[in-house]
N, C-alpha and C positions, 0 to 999 in steps of 0.2 A: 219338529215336523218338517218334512220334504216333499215339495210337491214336483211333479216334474209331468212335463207332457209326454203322452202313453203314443210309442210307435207298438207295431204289428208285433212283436215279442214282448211285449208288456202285456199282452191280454189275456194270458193268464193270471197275471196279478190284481186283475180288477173282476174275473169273472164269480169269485164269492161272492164281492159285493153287487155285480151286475143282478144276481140271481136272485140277491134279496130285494134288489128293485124290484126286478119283475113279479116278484111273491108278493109285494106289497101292492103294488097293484093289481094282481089277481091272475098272472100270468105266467103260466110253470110251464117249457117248452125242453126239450130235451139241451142237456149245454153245447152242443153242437153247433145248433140253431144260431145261438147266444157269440161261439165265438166267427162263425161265417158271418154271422149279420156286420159284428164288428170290426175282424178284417174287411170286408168289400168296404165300409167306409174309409176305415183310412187308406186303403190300397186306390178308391178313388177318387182319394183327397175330402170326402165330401162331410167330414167331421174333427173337430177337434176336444180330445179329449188330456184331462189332464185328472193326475191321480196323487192322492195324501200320502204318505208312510210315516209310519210312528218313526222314534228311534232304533225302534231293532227291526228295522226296513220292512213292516208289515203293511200292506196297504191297510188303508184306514176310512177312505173316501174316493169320489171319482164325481168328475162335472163333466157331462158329453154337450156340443155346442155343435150348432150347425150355423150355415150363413144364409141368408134370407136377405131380400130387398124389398123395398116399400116404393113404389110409384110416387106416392104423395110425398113423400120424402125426399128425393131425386138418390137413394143411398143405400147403403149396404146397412144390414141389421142382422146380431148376431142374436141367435135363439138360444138360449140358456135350457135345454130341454131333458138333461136329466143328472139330477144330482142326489147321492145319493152318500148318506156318513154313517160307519158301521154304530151300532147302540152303544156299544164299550167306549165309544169315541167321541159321541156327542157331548156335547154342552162347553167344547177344549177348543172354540174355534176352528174346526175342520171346514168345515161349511161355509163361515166367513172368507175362508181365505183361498177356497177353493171357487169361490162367485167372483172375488179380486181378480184372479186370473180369468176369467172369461170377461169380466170388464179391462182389461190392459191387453186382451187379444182384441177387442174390438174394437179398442183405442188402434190397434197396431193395424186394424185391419182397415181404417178409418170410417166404422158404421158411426151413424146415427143415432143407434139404441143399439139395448138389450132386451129382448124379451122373455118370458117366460111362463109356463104355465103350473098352477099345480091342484093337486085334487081341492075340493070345498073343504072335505073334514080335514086337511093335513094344516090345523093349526098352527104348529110347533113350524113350520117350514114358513107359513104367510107373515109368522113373527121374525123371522130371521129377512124376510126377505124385506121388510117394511120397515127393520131397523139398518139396510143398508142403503134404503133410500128409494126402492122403487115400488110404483104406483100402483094399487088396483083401478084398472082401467074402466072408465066410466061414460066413455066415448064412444067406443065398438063393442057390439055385442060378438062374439065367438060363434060358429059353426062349424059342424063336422061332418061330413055326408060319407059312410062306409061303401066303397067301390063293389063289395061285396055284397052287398044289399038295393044296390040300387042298378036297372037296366040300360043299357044303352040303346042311346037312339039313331045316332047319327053311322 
């Protein structure tokens, strides 16, 4: 396996698996959408993404990270925010080694942490992610307010 970090002509390579992401969570938007959304990140810097390939240079998986900082913290912290390994491919280490890489970006990037989030029911994902050693968080609770649903006042 080969993982290598995804410039702007590799996003055809990951946008099969992009698209099963987004099916999996319940999100089917024309692939268009999928790869504009993906270019303006890397074009302005504001993600990094790295992707698996089998031996016969197949993508196989893909980890999208962004960066974040924490107040409390005084530091940078990288968000671990979408990862995603085709079914043919699981259970071969893709996943492990593709979470490696956003922990050695983050080393490189010198955060703090990593974060991460993932659905309740994605079992199979809280088990990979708790045999690499990170926490479910019992400190903060999480909130989400849709900009879409809520008015402005000011």
């Amino acid at each position: 396996m080969i993982i290598n970090r995804v410039t702007m002509s590799d996003i055809d390579d990951i946008l099969p698996l992009f698209s099963q992401y987004m099916f999996f969570y319940g999100v089917e938007l024309p692939k268009n959408q999928y790869i504009e959304y993906l270019t303006a990140r890397l074009r302005e810097q504001e993600a990094f993404i790295f992707a698996a390939y089998d031996e016969a240079s197949n993508p196989v998986g893909f980890v999208l990270n962004y960066q974040s900082f924490s107040t409390v913290e005084l530091g940078k912290i990288l968000v671990l925010n979408d990862l995603f390994v085709d079914p043919d491919a699981r259970n071969q280490g893709v996943a492990n080694r593709l979470i490696q890489c956003s922990i050695e970006l983050a080393r490189g990037l010198n955060a703090v942490r990593v974060d991460l989030g993932t659905a309740k029911v994605n079992f199979p994902a809280q088990s990979v992610y708790e045999k690499i050693g990170f926490v479910k968080d019992t400190r903060f609770f999480s909130y989400s307010l849709s900009i879409n649903d809520h008015q402005a006042v000011c």
